[in-house]
C-alpha positions as CSV (number, residue, x, y, z in Angstrom):
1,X,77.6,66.5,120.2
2,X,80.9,68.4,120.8
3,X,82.5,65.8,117.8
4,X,79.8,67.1,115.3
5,X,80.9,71.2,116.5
6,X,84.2,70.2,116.0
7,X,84.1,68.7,112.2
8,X,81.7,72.1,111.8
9,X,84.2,74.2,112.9
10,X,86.7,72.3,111.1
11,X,84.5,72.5,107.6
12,X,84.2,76.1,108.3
13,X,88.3,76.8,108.6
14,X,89.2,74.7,105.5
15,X,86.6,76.8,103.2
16,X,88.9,79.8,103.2
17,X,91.6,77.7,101.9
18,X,92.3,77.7,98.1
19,X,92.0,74.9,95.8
20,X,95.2,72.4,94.8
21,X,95.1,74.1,91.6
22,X,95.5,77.8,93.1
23,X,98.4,77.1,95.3
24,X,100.9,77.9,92.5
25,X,99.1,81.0,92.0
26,X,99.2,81.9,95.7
27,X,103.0,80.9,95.9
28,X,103.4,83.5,92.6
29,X,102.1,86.3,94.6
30,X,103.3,85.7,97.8
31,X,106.9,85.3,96.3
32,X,106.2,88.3,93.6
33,X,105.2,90.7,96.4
34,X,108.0,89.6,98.8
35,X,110.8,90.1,95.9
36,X,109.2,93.7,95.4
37,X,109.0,94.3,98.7
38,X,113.1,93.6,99.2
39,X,113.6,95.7,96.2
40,X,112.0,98.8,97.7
41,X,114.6,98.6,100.4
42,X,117.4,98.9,98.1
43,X,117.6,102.3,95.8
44,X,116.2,102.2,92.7
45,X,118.6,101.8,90.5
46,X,119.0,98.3,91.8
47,X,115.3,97.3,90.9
48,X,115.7,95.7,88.0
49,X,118.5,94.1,88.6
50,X,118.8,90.1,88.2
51,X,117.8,88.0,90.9
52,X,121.0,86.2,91.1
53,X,122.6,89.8,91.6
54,X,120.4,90.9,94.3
55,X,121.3,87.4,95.9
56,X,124.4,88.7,96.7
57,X,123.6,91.4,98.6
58,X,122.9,90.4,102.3
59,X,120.1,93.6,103.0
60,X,117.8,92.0,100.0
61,X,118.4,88.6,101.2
62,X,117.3,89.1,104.3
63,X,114.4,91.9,103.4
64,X,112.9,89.4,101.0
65,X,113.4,86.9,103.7
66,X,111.4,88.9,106.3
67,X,109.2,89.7,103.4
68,X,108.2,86.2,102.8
69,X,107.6,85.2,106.4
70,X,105.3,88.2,106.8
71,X,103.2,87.3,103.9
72,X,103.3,83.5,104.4
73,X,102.2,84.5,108.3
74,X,99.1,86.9,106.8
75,X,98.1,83.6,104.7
76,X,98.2,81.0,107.1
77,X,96.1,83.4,109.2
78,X,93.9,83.8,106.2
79,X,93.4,80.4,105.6
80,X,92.8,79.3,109.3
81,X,90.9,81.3,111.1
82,X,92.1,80.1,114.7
83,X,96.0,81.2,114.4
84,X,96.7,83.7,116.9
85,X,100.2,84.3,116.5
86,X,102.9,83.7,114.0
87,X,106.6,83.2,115.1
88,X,109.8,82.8,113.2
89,X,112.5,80.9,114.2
90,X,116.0,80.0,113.4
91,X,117.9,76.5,113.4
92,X,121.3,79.3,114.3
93,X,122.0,82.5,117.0
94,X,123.9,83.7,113.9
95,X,122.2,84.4,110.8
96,X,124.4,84.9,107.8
97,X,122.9,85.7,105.1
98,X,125.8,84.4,102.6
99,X,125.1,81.1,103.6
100,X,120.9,81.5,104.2
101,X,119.8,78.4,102.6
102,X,116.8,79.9,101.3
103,X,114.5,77.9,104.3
104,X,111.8,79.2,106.4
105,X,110.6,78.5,109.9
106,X,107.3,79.4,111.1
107,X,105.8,78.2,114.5
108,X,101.6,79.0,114.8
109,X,100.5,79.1,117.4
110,X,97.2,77.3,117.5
111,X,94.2,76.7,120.0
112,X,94.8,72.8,119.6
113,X,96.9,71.2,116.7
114,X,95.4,70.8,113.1
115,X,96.4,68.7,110.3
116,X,95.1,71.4,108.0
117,X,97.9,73.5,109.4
118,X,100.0,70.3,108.5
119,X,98.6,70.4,105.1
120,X,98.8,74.1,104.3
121,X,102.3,74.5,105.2
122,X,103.2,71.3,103.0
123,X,101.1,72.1,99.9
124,X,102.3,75.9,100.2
125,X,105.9,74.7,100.5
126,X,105.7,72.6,97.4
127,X,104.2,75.8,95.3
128,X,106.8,78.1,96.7
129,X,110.0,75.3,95.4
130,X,108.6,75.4,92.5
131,X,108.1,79.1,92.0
132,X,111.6,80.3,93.2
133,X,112.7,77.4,91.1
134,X,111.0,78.5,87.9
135,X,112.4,82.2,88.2
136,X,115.8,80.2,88.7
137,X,117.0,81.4,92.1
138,X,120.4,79.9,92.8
139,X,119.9,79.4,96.0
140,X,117.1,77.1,95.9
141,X,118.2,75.1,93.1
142,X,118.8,71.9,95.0
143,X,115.9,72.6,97.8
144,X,113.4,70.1,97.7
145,X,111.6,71.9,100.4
146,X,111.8,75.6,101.8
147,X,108.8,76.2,104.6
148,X,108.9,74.8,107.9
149,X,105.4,75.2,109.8
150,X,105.2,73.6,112.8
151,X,102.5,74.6,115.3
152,X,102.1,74.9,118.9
153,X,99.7,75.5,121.8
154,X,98.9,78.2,124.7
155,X,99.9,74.8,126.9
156,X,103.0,74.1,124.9
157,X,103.9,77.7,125.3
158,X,102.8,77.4,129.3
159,X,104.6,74.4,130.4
160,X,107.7,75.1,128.1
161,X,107.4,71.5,126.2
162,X,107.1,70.6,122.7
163,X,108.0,73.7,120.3
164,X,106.5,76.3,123.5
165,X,110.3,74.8,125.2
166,X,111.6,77.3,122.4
167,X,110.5,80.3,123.6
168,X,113.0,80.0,126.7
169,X,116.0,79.4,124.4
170,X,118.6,81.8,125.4
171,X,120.0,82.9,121.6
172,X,117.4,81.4,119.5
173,X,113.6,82.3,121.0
174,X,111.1,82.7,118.3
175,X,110.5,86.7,117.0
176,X,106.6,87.2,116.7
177,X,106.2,87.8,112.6
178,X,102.2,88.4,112.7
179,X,100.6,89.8,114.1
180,X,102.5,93.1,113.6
181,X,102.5,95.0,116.8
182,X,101.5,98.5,115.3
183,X,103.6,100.8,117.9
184,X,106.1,98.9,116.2
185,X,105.5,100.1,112.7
């Protein structure tokens, strides 16, 4: 019995998620809204400035950056129903953003692992390559991927194994990303 609740619940997730066909469009706004997001930090004379030209100035970079993860986090939480948190994480203690390969880590937390997680991060990823590729950002010319979603559990996070071992890293612990603590804001 509990195997036929689970595929229900299962069913019931995935229908929030968009067609094949619709994850370009998805990628389009998510990327859209997080490039005029960064551009509302910056004063605006700077808005309509190439993208190339914005690239080199470290506070875009890393407000579109932020941008991004924000609005990727809000999606995936969207989509699946049984995210409770969204982290960001970095492969460095140092970011700089001259060298910011244009890649993004997010760790969901999840009830209990999910291959549509799997799937949603990989079939996002592909849309969002091909998006900043189309509007012929520099920095992701020779990306074949950008998005890293990897997923762990209360018991992962417990016990400190799996990806839950990163949240004791000294320099590099995962910064919650959504959901927005709104004392915060």
């Amino acid at each position: 019995m509990s195997n036929v609740n689970n595929r229900s619940r299962e069913e019931t997730l995935e229908a929030a998620v968009p067609d094949p066909k619709e994850f370009g469009q998805v990628a389009n706004d998510l990327c859209e809204n997080a490039l005029n997001d960064a551009k509302e930090q910056l004063h605006p004379l700077l808005w309509d400035v190439e993208l190339d030209r914005l690239d080199r100035r470290d506070e875009f970079v890393q407000a579109f950056k932020s941008a991004l993860e924000l609005r990727i986090a809000r999606k995936l939480a969207a989509w699946q129903p049984g995210v409770q948190a969204v982290f960001k994480f970095d492969e460095t203690s140092a970011q700089n953003w001259e060298t910011w390969d244009g890649s993004i880590h997010l760790l969901v937390k999840v009830p209990r692992l999910s291959d549509a997680v799997k799937s949603l991060g990989k079939k996002l990823d592909q849309s969002l390559v091909k998006y900043l590729k189309q509007v012929g950002w520099s920095r992701v010319r020779k990306r074949q991927s950008i998005l890293e979603v990897q997923q762990v559990t209360p018991t992962e996070l417990r016990h400190g194994i799996g990806y839950g071992a990163m949240f004791y890293a000294v320099y590099t612990a995962p910064v919650k990303v959504w959901p927005q603590d709104r004392r915060a804001r």
